[in-house]
C-alpha positions as CSV (number, residue, x, y, z in Angstrom):
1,X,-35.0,24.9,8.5
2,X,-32.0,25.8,5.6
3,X,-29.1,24.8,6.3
4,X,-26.6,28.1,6.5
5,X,-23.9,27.6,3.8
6,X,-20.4,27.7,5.1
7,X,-18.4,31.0,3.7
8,X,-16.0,30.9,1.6
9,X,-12.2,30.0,2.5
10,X,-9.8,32.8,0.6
11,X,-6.9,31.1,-1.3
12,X,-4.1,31.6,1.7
13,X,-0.7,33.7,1.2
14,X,1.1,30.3,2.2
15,X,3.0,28.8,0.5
16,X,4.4,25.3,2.1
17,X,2.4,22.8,0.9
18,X,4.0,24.3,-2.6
19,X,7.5,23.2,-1.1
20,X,5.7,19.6,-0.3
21,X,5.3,19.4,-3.4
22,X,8.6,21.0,-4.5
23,X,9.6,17.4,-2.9
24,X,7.2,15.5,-4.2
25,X,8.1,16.7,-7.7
26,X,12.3,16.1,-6.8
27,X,11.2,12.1,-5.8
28,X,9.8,11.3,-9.1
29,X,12.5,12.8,-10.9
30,X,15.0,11.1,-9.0
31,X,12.5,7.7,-9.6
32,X,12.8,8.2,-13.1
33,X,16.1,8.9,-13.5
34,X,17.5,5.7,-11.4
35,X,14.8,3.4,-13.6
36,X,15.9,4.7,-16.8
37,X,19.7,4.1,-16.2
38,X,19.1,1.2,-18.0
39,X,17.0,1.6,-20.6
40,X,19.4,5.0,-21.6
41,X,22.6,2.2,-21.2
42,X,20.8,-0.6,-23.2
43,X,22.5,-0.1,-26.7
44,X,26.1,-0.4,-25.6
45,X,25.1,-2.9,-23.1
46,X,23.3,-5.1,-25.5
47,X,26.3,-4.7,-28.0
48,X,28.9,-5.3,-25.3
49,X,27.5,-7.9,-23.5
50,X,25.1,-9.7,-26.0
51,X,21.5,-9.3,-24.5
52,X,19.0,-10.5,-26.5
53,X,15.2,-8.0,-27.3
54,X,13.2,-11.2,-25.7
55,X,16.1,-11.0,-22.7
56,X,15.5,-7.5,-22.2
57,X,12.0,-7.4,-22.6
58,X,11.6,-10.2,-19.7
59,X,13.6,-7.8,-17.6
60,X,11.0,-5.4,-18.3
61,X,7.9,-8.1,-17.9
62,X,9.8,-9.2,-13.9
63,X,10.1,-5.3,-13.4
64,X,6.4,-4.2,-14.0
65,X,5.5,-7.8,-11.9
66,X,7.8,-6.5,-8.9
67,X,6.8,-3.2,-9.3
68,X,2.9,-3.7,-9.8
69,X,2.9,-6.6,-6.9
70,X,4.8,-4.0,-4.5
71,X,2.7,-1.1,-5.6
72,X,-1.0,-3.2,-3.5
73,X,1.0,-3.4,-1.2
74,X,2.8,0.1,-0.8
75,X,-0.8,1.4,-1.2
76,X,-2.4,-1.0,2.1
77,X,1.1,-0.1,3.6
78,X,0.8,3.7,3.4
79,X,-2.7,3.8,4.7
80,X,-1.1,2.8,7.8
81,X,2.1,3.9,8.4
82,X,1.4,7.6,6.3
83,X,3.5,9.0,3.4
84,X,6.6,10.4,5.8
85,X,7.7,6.5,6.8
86,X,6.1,5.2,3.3
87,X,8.3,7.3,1.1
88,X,11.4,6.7,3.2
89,X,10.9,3.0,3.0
90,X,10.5,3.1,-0.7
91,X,13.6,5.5,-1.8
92,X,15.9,3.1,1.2
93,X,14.5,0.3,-1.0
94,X,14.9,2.0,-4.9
95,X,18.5,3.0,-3.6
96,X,19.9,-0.4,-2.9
97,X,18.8,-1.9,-5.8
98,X,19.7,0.6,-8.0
99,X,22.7,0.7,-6.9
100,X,23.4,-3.3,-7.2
101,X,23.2,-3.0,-11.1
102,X,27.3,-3.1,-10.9
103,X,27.7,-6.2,-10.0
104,X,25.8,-7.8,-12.8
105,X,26.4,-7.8,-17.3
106,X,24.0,-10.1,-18.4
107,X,20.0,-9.9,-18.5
108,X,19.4,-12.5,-16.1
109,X,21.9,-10.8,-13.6
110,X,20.6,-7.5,-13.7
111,X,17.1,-8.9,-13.0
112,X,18.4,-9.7,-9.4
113,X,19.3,-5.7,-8.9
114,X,16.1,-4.3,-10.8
115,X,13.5,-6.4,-8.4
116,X,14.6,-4.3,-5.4
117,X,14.6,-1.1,-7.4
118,X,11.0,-2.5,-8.9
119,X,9.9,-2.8,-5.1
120,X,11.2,0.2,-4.3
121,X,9.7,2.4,-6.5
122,X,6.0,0.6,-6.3
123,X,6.2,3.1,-3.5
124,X,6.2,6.6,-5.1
125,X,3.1,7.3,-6.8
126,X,0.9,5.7,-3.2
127,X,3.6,8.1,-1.4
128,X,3.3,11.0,-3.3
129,X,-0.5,11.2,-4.0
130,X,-1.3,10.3,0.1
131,X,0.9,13.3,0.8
132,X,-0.8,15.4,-2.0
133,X,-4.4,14.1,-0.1
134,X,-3.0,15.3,2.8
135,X,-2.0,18.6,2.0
136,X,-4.1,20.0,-1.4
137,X,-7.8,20.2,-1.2
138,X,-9.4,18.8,-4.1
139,X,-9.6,22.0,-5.9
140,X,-5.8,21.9,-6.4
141,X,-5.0,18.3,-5.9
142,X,-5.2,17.4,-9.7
143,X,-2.9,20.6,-10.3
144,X,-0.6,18.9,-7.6
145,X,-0.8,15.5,-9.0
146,X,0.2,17.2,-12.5
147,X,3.2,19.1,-11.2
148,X,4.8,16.2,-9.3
149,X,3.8,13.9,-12.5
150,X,6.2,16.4,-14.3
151,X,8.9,14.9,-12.7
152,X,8.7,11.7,-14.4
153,X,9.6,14.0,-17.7
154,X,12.4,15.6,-16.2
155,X,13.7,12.4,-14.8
156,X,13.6,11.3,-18.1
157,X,15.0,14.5,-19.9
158,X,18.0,14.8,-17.4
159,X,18.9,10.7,-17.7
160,X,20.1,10.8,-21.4
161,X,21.9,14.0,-20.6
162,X,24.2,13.1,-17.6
163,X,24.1,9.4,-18.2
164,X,26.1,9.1,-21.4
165,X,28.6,11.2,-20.4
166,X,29.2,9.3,-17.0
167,X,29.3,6.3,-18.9
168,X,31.5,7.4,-21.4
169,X,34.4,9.3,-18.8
170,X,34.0,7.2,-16.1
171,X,32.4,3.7,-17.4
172,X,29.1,2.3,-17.0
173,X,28.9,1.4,-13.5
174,X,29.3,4.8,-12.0
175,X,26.2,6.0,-13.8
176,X,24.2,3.7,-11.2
177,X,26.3,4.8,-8.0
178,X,26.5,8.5,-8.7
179,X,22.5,8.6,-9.6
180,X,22.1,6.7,-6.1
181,X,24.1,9.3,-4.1
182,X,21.2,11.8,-4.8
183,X,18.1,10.2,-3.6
184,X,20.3,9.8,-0.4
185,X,20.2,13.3,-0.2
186,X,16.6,13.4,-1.5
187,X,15.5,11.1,1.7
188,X,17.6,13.6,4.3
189,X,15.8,16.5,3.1
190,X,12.3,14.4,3.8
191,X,13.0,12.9,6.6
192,X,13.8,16.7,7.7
193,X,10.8,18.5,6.7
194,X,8.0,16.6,5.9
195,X,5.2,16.5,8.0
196,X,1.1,16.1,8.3
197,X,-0.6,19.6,8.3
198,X,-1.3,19.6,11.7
199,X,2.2,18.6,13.0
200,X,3.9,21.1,11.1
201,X,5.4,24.1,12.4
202,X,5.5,27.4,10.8
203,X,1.7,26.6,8.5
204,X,-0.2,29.6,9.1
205,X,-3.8,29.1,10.3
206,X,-4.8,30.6,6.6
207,X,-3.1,27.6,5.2
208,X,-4.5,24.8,7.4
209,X,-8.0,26.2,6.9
210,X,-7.5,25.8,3.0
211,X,-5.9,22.7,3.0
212,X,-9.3,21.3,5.3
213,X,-11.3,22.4,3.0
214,X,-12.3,19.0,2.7
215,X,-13.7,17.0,5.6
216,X,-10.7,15.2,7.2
217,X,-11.8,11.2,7.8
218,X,-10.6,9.1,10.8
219,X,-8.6,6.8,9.3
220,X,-9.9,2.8,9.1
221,X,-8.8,-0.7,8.5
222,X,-11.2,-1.8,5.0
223,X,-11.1,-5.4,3.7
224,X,-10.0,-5.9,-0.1
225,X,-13.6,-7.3,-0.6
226,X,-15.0,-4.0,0.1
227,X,-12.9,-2.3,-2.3
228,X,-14.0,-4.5,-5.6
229,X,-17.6,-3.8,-4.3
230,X,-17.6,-0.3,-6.0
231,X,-17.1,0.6,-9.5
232,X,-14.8,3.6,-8.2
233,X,-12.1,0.7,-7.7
234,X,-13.1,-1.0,-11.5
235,X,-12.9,2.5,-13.0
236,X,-9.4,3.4,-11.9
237,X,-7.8,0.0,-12.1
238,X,-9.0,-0.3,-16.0
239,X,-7.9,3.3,-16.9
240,X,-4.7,2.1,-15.0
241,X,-4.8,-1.3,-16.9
242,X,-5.3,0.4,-20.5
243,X,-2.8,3.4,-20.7
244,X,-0.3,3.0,-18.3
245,X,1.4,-0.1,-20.6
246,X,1.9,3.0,-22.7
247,X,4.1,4.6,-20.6
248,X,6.0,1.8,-20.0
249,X,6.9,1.2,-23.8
250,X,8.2,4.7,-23.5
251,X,10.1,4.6,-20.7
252,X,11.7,1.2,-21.9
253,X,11.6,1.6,-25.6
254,X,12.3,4.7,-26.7
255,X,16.4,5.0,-26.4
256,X,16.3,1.6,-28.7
257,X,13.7,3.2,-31.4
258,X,15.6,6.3,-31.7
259,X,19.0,4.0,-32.0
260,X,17.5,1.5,-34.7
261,X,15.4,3.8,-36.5
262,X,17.3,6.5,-37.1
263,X,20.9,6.1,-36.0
264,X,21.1,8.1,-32.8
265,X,24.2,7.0,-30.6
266,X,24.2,7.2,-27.4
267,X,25.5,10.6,-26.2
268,X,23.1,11.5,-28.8
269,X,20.1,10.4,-27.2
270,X,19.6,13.6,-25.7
271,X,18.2,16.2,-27.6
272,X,15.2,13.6,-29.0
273,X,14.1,12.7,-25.3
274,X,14.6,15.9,-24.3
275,X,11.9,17.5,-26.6
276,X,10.0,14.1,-26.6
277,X,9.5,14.5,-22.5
278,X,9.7,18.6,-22.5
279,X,6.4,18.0,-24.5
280,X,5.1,15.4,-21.6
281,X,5.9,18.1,-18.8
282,X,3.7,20.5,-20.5
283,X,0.9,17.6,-21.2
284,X,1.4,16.8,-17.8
285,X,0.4,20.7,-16.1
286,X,-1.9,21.9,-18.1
287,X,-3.7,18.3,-17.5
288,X,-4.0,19.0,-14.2
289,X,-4.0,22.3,-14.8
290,X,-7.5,22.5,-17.2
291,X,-9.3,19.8,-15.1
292,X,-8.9,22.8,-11.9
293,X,-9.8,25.4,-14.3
294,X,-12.8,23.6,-15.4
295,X,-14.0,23.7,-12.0
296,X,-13.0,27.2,-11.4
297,X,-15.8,28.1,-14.1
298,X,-18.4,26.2,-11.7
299,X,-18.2,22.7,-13.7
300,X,-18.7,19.4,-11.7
301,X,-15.9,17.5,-10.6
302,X,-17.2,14.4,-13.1
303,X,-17.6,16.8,-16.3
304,X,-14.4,18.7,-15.3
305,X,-11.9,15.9,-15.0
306,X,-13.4,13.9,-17.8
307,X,-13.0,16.8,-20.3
308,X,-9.4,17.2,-19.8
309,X,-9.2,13.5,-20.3
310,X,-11.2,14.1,-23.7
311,X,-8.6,16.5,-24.9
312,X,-5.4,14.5,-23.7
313,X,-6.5,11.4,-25.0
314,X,-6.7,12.9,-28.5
315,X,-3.0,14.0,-28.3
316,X,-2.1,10.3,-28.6
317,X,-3.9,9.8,-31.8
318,X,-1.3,10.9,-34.5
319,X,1.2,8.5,-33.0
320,X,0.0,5.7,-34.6
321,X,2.2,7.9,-38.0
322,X,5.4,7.6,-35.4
323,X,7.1,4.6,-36.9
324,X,6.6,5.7,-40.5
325,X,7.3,9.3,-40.0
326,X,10.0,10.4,-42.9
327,X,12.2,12.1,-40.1
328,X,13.0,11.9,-36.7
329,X,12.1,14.9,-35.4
330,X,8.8,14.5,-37.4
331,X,8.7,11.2,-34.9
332,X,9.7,13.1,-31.9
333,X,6.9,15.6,-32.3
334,X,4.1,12.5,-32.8
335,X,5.8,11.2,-29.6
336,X,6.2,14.0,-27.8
337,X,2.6,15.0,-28.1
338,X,1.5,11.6,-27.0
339,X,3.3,11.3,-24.1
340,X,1.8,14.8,-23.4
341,X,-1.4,13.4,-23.7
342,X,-0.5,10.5,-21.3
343,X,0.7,13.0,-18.8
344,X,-2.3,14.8,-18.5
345,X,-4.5,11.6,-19.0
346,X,-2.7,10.3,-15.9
347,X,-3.2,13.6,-14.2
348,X,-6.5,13.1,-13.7
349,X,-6.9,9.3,-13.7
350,X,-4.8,10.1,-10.2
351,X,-7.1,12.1,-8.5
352,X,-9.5,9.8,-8.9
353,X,-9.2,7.9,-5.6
354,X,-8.9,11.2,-3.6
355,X,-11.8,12.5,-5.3
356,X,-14.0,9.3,-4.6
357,X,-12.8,7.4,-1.7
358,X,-12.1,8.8,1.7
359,X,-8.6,9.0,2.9
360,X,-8.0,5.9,4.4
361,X,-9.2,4.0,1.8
362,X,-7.9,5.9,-1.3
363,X,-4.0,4.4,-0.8
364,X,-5.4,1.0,-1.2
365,X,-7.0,2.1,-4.5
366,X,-4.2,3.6,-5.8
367,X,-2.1,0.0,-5.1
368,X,-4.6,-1.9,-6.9
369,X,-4.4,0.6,-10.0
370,X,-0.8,0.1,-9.8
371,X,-0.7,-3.3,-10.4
372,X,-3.3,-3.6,-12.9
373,X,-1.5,-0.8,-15.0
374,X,1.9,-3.2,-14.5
375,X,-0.1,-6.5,-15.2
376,X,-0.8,-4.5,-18.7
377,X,2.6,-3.3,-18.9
378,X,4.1,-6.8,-18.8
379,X,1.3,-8.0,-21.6
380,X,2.4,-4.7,-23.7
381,X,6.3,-5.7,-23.0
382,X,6.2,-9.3,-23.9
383,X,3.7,-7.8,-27.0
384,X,6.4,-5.5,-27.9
385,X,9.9,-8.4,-27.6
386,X,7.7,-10.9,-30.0
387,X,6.8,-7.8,-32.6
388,X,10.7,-6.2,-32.6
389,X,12.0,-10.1,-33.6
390,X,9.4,-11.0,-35.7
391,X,8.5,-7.7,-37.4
392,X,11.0,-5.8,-36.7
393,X,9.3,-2.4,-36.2
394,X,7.6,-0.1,-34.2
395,X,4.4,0.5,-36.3
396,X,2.0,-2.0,-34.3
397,X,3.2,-0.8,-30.6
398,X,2.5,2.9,-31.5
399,X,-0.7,1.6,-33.4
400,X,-1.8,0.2,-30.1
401,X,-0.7,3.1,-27.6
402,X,-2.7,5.5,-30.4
403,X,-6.0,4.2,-29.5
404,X,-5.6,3.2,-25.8
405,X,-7.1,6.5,-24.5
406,X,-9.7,7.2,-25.8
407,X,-10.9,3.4,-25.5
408,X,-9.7,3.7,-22.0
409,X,-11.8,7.6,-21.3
410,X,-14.9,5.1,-22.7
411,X,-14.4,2.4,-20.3
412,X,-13.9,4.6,-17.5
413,X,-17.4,6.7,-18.4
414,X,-19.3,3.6,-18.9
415,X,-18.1,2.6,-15.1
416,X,-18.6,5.8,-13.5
417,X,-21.2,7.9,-15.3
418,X,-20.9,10.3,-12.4
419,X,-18.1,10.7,-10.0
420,X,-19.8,9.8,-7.0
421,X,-18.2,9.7,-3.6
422,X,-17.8,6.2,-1.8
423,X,-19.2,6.9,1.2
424,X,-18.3,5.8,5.1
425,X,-18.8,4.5,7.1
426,X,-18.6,1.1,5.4
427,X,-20.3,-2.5,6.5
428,X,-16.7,-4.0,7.1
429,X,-14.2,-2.1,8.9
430,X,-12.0,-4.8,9.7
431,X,-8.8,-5.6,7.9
């Protein structure tokens, strides 16, 4: 006997989980605006202070370890407790130790403030993308993913803005303590509204039925064993592992490259970032953004997602030309179009535990792709201290972050030819 297909869900006219979202989207920029305090600061703090490239790139190597340790065990964490107490934990955590920068000058010193602000924000990505699997379907979830990955541009557009001009009127120190006032506001607002689909009030019907789409799974202790069993976990941990040291040289790095390659001051830092990571919000929607219209059009979820992949990891290409580029906004645009590319890479990498693993096992995932994307970061940072002494330019960092796509896109696709579903229930069920 046929099975009798299931009709169609219509899109609903709600619109909360948008506003979930809308928060989502605020906590990232907030992340990235307290992590890149520092790195927007670093010119006038090395000059003032002495700080060494190797000193500074350590405090980037201790920061990727806290952050990528922190980030497992966010993931296990938020499996358990859910994104509402998850998230709250991690912006409490961010907070403090962004805000304990002030009471340090010198490498070393800072490195005690920036491993609570490392732990701390190991949190947000396993927050935001168990709340996304909570309340997108998987038709919009990479859409999601791509809107609240945005933040990380505007974060990093807004930083060189307002943060020079803290500095300058009201000294250094402020620029940490008035940044930290607004994820305090940030975690009232959660605390306030967020909830699961089913425990919030005023979400039509229309709007729970969409969001359940997909089958909702009884949540489940799993062993770590279980995990490296599947080449889900191996594909998403190396895609981590390969582009997300990228991101990091960015995020650390590009203030300094901007300063030493073509003069740019401080309260000039602006307009460069600001187009560089204008370009990344755009990279970083239409990512998410093609791999849903893709679908739309009736492609599979493996052919879909890997396609917009394709196209984001060929953005990166031309940056390898960055460090030789004859002027700087020739340099901004083979940045800017990189960092698109990563956005949208990352997009889709995301969704990857939601689209394969059930719900209470994607978080997990998602922790162990953090820290293999920070065990990379901290090779790529100690790379980049040795090159800056030695060599003294940026040409063999962009060289490297203009090939790690598409070499990551292969290594992914020879892992998981097909995007097939982990399924449960699973041998071991006990943590």
């Amino acid at each position: 006997m046929n099975a009798i297909p299931k009709p169609a869900i219509p899109k609903p006219s709600g619109k909360i989980r948008w506003i979930v979202c809308g928060l989502l989207f605020a906590a990232v920029v907030l992340s990235y605006v307290d992590r890149l305090v520092l790195p927007t600061l670093k010119p006038d703090l090395q000059a003032r202070y002495g700080w060494s490239e190797r000193g500074y790139a350590d405090l980037a190597i201790w920061f990727q370890a806290g952050y990528g340790i922190s980030y497992v065990f966010f993931g296990r964490l938020i499996d358990r407790i859910g994104a509402r107490a998850g998230y709250a934990l991690a912006v409490t955590l961010w907070t403090l130790g962004h805000v304990a920068h002030i009471f340090f000058t010198s490498t070393a010193g800072m490195l005690i403030a920036r491993i609570p602000l490392a732990i701390g924000e190991a949190g947000t990505f396993p927050a935001a993308i168990a709340a996304t699997n909570e309340w997108f379907p998987k038709k919009e979830r990479a859409l999601a993913i791509g809107i609240f990955n945005a933040g990380s541009n505007v974060g990093a557009i807004l930083t060189p803005l307002v943060v020079p001009i803290i500095a300058v009127t009201l000294g250094w120190r402020w620029a940490f303590i008035l940044t930290g006032l607004l994820t305090v506001v940030w975690l009232t607002a959660w605390l306030t509204f967020y909830r699961r689909p089913r425990e919030k009030r005023g979400l039509s019907a229309e709007e729970l039925a969409w969001i359940e789409t997909d089958p909702v799974e009884e949540k489940r202790p799993v062993k770590w064993a279980t995990l490296f069993r599947h080449r889900q976990t191996w594909a998403y941990m190396a895609g981590r592992f390969l582009i997300d040291p990228v991101w990091w040289t960015f995020l650390f790095w590009l203030p300094d490259f901007f300063n030493k390659q073509y003069g740019v001051k401080m309260l000039d830092f602006g307009p460069p970032l600001i187009a560089v990571y204008l370009l990344a919000d755009v990279g970083s929607v239409a990512g998410g953004w093609a791999s849903s219209r893709f679908m739309g059009r009736g492609w599979s979820l493996n052919r879909a997602r890997k396609s917009a992949m394709l196209l984001a990891a060929l953005c990166a290409v031309p940056i390898a030309f960055a460090a030789s580029a004859p002027s700087m906004w020739i340099a901004v645009g083979l940045i800017g179009l990189a960092c698109a590319g990563h956005q949208g890479f990352s997009a889709n990498l995301y969704a990857l535990p939601g689209d394969v693993f059930p719900r209470w096992m994607a978080g997990s995932v998602v922790g162990l792709g953090g820290l293999s994307g920070a065990i990379g970061g901290m090779m790529m940072a100690k790379f980049a201290g040795v090159i800056l002494e030695t060599v003294g330019s940026y040409g063999p960092i962009f060289a490297v972050a203009s090939c790690a796509y598409l070499i990551a896109l292969g290594v992914i696709h020879l892992l998981l030819p097909r995007y097939q579903a982990v399924l449960a229930p699973l041998p071991e069920t006990r943590a």
